[in-house]
C-alpha positions in Angstrom: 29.8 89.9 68.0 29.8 88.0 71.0 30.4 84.3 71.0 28.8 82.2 73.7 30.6 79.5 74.8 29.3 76.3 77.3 29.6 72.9 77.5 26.9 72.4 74.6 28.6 74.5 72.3 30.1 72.2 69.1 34.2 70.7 68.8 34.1 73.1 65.7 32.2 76.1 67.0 34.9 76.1 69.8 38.0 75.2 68.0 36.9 78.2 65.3 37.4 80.4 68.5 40.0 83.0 67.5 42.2 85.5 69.1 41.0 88.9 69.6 36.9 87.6 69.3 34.5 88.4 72.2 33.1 85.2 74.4 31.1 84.9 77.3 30.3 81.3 79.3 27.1 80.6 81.0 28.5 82.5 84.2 28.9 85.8 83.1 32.4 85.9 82.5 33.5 87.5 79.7 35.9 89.5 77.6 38.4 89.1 74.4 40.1 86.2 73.9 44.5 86.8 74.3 45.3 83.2 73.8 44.1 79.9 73.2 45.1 76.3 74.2 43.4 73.2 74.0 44.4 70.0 75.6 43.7 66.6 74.5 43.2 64.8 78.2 41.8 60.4 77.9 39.0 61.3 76.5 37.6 64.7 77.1 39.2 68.3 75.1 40.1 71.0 77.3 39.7 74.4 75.6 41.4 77.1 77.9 40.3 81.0 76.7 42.9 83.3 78.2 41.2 86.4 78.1 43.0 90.1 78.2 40.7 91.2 80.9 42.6 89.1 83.2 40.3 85.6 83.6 40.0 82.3 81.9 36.9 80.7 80.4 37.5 76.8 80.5 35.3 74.5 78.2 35.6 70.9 78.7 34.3 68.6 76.7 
């Protein structure tokens, strides 16, 4: 199933995010996820999709 991921999407929605589901942003962009990091920046969470297609989806929050 495809996960949609944005902005609005929850902490936990996106932090349940695992390697090897489908995602798509609000863009278009989408594909399977190869790896995952999030970043803890002041105040905002930075959750970087690597995805095997070759592209990122960023979600900050």
């Amino acid at each position: 199933m495809m996960k949609k991921v944005t902005r609005n999407t929850s902490n936990a929605d996106l932090e349940s995010i695992q390697e090897g589901d489908q995602i798509k942003d609000d863009t278009g962009k989408a594909g399977e996820v190869e790896n995952i990091e999030i970043l803890n920046r002041h105040k905002e969470k930075q959750f970087y999709y690597k995805l095997k297609n070759d592209g990122t989806i960023l979600v900050i929050k």
